[in-house]
N, C-alpha and C positions, 0 to 999 in steps of 0.2 A: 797542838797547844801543850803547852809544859802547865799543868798547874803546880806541879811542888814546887818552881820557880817563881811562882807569878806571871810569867809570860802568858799574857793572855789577848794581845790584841790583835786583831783582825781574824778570832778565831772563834768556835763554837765549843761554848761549854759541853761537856761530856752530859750524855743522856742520862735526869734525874739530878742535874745539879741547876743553879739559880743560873741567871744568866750571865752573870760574873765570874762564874767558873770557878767560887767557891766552895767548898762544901759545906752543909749545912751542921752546926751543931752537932758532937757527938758523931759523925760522919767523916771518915777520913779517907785517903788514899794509902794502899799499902806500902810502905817506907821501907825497902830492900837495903838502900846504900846506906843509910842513916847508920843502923845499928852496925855494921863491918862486919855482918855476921852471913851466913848463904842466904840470898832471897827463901821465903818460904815458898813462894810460886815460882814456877819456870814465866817469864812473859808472853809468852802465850796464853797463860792463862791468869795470869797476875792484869791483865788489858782489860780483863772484860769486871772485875772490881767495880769502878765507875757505873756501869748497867745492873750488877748483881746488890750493890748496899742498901739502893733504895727501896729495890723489891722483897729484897732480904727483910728489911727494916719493917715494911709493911704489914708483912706474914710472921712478926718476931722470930724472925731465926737470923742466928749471928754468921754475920758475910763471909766469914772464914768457913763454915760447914758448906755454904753458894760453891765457896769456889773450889775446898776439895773433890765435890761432886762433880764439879765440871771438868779437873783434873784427871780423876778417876775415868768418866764417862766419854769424857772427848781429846784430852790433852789440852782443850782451847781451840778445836776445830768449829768453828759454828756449821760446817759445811757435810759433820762427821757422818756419817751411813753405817749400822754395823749388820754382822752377817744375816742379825734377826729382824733385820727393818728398823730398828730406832733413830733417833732422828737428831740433828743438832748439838748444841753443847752441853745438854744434859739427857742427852738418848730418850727422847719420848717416843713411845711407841704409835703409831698412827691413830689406833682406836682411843689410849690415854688421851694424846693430844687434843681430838674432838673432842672428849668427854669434859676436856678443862677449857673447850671453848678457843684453842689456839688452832689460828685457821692457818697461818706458816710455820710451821715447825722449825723449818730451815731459816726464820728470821730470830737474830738472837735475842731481842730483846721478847718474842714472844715468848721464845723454846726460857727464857729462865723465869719468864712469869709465869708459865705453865709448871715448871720445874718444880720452883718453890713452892707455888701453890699445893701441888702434889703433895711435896712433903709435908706441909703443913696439916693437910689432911692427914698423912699417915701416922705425924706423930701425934695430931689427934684422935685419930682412933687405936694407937698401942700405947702411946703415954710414955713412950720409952726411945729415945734417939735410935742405939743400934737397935732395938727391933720395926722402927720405920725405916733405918739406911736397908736393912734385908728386905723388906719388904718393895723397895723402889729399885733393889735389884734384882731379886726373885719372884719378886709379885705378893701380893697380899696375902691370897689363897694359900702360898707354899707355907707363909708364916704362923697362920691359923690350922694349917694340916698337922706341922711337925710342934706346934704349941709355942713356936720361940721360931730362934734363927734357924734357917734349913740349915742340913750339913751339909749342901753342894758347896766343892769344893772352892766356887768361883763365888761364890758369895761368902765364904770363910773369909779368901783373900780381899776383898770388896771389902769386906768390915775394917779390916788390918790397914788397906792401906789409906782408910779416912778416920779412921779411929786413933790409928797408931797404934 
C-alpha cells in the first residue's frame, strides 16, 4: 500500500493506523522525497515509522528518537543478533525483554514496544534524554557508577550518532 499516494485499495493499513490507512491527527509518515533534501532515514529503517509513531506517541516520546534508535541498534534489521545476545530492532537484551513483558523479541512490533517502553522508563528515572540514550546502551548501573555518561568509548559514539 502507498499511503502518501492514497493508494489504498485492496490493501492493509499499516499497524497503528485506522483502517483507511490514514493517519491519525498530528501523526504523519516520514516525507524523504517531498523536501529534495537526503532522506533522514535509510528505508530500512524509515519502514518501520508506521509501527514506531503510535507507540512512540503512547510513551510521549517523539518517533524521530524510535527510529534513530532503531538506526543506531539494528540498521532496520527486525532479525538483528549482536555479539552480546540483544535482540531485534532495538537490541533488547533477553532478561530486559522479560522484564518489559515482551515474550518475541524477534517480533517487531513487540521488540519497539518493549523498546520504548524502556526508554520511557529511563528517562524517567534520569530526567535527562542523553543520559537515558547511555543508559539503554550501557545499562543503568554503568550511568549511576560513573554519575552521568560512562566514558566507554562505544557509548560516547552511541550518543554522537543519535544526538548529533
Amino acid at each position: 500500500m502507498d499511503v502518501a499516494d492514497g493508494n489504498t485499495a485492496g490493501s492493509v493499513a499499516p499497524v497503528g493506523f485506522p483502517e483507511n490507512g490514514v493517519p491519525l491527527p498530528g501523526l504523519h509518515l516520514l516525507d524523504h522525497q517531498s523536501s529534495g533534501s537526503e532522506p533522514r532515514f535509510p528505508p530500512e529503517v524509515a519502514r518501520w515509522e508506521p509501527v514506531a509513531a503510535p507507540i512512540a506517541t503512547k510513551y510521549g516520546i517523539e518517533t524521530e528518537w524510535v527510529l534513530r534508535i532503531i538506526e543506531a541498534e539494528s540498521g532496520g534489521n527486525p532479525n538483528a543478533v549482536s555479539s552480546k545476545g540483544a535482540l531485534g530492532l532495538m537490541q533488547l537484551m533477553p532478561a530486559t525483554a522479560r522484564a518489559l513483558g515482551v515474550q518475541n523479541p524477534l517480533d517487531p512490533v513487540q521488540n519497539i514496544e518493549g523498546g520504548v517502553r524502556y526508554l520511557r522508563h529511563l528517562l524517567d528515572r534520569f530526567g535527562d534524554l542523553r543520559l537515558a540514550l547511555a543508559a539503554y546502551n550501557a545499562g543503568p548501573g554503568n550511568v549511576e557508577r560513573y554519575g552521568g555518561v560512562p566514558p566507554f568509548p562505544e557509548t560516547l559514539r552511541y550518543l554522537r550518532r543519535i544526538l548529533g
